[in-house]
BALOBA-1460 file (C-alpha; in Angstrom, 3 decimals):
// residues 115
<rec num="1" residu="x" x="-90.134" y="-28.464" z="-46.556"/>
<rec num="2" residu="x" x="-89.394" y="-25.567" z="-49.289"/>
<rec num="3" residu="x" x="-92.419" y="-23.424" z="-49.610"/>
<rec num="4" residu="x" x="-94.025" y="-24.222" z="-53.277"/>
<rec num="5" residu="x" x="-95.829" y="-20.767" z="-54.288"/>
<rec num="6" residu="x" x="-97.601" y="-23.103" z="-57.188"/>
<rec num="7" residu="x" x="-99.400" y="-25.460" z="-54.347"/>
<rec num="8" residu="x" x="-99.952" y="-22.334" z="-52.247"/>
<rec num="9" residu="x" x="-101.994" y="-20.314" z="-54.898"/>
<rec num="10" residu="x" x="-103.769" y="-24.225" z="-56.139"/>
<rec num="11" residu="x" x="-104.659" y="-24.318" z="-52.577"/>
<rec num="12" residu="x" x="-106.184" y="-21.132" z="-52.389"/>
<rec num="13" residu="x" x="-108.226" y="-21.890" z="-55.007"/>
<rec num="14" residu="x" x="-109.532" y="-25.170" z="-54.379"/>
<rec num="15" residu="x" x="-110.796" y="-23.720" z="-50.848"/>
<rec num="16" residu="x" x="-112.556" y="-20.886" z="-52.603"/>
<rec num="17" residu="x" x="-114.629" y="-23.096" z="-54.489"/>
<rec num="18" residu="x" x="-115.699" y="-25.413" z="-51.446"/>
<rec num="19" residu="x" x="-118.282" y="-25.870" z="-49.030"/>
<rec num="20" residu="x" x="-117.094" y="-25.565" z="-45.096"/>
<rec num="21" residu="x" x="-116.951" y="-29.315" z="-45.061"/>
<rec num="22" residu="x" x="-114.997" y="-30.274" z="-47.368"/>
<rec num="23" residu="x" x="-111.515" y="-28.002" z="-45.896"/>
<rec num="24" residu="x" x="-111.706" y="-30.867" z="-43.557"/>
<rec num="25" residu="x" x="-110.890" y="-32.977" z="-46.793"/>
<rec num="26" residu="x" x="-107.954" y="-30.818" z="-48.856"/>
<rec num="27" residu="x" x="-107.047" y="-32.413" z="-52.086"/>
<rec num="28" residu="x" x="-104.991" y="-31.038" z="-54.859"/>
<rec num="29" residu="x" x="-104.152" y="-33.397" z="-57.608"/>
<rec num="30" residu="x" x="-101.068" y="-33.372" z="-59.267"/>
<rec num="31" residu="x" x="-99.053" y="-31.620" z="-56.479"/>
<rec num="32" residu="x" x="-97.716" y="-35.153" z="-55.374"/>
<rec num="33" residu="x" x="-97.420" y="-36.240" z="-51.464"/>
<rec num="34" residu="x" x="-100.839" y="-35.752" z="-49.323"/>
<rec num="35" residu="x" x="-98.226" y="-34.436" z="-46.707"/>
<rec num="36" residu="x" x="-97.056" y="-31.722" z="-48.584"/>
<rec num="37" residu="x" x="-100.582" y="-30.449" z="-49.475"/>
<rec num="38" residu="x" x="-100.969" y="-30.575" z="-45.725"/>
<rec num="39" residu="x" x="-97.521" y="-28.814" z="-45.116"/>
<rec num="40" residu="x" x="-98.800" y="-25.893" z="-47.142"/>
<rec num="41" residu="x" x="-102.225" y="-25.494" z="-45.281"/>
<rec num="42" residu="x" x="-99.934" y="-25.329" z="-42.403"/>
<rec num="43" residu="x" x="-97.708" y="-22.792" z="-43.743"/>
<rec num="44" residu="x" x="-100.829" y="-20.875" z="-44.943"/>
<rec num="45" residu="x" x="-102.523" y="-20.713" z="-41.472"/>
<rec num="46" residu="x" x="-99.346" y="-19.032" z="-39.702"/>
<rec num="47" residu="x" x="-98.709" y="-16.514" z="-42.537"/>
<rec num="48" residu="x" x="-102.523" y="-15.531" z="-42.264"/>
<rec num="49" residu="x" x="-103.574" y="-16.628" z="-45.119"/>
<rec num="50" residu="x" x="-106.538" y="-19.207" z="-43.876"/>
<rec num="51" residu="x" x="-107.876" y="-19.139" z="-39.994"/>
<rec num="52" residu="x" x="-110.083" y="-22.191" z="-38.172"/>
<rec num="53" residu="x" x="-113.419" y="-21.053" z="-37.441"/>
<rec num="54" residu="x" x="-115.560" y="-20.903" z="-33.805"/>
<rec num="55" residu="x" x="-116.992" y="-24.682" z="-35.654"/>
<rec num="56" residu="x" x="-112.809" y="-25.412" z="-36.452"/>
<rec num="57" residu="x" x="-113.328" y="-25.062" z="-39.995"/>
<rec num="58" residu="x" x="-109.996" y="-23.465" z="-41.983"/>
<rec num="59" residu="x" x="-111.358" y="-20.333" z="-44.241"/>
<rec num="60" residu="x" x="-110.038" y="-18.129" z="-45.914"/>
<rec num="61" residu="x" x="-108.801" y="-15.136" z="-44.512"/>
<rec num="62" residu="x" x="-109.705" y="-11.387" z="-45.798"/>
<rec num="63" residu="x" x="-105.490" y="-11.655" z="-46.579"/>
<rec num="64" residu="x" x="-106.021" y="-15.080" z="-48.755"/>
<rec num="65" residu="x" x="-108.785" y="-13.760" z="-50.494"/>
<rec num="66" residu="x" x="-106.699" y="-10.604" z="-51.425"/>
<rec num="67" residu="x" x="-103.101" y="-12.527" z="-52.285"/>
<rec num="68" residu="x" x="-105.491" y="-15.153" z="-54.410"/>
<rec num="69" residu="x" x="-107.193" y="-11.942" z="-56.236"/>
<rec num="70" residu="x" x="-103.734" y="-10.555" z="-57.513"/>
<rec num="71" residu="x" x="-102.639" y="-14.238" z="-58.525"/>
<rec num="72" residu="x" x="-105.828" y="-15.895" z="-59.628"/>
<rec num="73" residu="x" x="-105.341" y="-14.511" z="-63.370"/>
<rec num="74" residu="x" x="-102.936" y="-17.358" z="-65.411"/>
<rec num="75" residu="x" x="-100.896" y="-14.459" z="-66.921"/>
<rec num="76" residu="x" x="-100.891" y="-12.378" z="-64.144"/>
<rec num="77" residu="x" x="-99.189" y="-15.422" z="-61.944"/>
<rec num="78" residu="x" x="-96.536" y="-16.271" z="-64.749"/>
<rec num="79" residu="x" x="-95.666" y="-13.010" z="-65.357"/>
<rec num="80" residu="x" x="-95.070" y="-12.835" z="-61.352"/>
<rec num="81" residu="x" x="-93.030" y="-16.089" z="-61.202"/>
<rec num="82" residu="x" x="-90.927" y="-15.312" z="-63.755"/>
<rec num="83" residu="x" x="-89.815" y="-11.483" z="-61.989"/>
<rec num="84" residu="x" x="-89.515" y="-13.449" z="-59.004"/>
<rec num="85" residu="x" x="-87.304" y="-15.661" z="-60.524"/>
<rec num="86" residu="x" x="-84.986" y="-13.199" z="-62.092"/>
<rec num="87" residu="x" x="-84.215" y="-12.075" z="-58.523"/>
<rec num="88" residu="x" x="-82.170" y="-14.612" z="-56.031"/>
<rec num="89" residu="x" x="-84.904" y="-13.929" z="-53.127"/>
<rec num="90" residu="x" x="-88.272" y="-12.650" z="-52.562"/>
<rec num="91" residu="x" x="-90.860" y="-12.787" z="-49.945"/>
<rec num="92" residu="x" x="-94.681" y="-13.617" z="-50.336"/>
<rec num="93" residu="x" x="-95.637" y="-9.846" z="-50.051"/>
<rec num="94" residu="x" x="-92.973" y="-8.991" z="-52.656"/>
<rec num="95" residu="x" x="-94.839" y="-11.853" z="-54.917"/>
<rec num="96" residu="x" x="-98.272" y="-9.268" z="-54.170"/>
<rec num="97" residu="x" x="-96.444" y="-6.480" z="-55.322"/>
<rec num="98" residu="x" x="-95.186" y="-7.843" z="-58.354"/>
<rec num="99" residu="x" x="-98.638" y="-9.126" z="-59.372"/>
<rec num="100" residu="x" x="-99.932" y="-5.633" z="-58.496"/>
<rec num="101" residu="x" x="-97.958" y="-4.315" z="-60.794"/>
<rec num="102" residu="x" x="-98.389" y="-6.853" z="-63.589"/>
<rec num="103" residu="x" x="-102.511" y="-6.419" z="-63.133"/>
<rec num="104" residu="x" x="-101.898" y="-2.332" z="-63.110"/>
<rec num="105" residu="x" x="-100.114" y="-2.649" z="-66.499"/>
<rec num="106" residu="x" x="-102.808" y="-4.949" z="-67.331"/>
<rec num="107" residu="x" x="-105.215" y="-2.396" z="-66.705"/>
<rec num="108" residu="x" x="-103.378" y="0.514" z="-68.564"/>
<rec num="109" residu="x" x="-103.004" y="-1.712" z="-71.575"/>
<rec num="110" residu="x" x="-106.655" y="-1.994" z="-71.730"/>
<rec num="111" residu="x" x="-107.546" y="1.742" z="-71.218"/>
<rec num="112" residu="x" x="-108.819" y="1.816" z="-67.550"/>
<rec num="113" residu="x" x="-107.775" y="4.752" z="-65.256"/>
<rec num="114" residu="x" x="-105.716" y="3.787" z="-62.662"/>
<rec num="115" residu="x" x="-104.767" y="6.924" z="-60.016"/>
């Protein structure tokens, strides 16, 4: 299965919103097969991203919370896809560092010290 960064940040996102009982239901429209919803949850446990709880709930890790912060902003996440995309390969912590830079421009545009 090819790792789809767009169902990895909706993901993120739907589970921030949710009670502990409903991760035991994951459903993100438009992102076609159940399986590959599934897939990513997967993929997101291993890389750190979400752990299963002492009551084997999957939350959000401190890591999640973090990569979803740099990404949550619309702009913030097509500006990131699209420098990703101009290089041939990247890496989900190189996708954080882009988006930290995009939101630190962000910030300078608007006036706000950054040191």
């Amino acid at each position: 299965m090819k790792r789809d960064m767009d169902l990895i940040r909706e993901i993120l996102l739907w589970m921030e919103n949710q009670d502990d009982d409903a991760f035991f239901f994951i459903h993100i429209p438009d992102f076609g097969r159940h399986e590959d919803t599934i897939g990513h949850v997967l993929m997101l446990k291993s890389a750190g991203f979400l752990y299963e709880s002492q009551k084997g709930v999957l939350r959000m890790s401190w890591e999640g919370h973090e990569f979803l912060d740099k990404v949550r902003d619309e702009e913030i996440w097509r500006k990131t896809k699209e420098g990703a995309n101009k290089m041939e390969s990247w890496s989900v912590k190189l996708l954080g560092e882009l988006a930290t830079g995009y939101i630190k421009l962000k910030a300078a545009e608007l006036g706000l010290p950054l040191s």
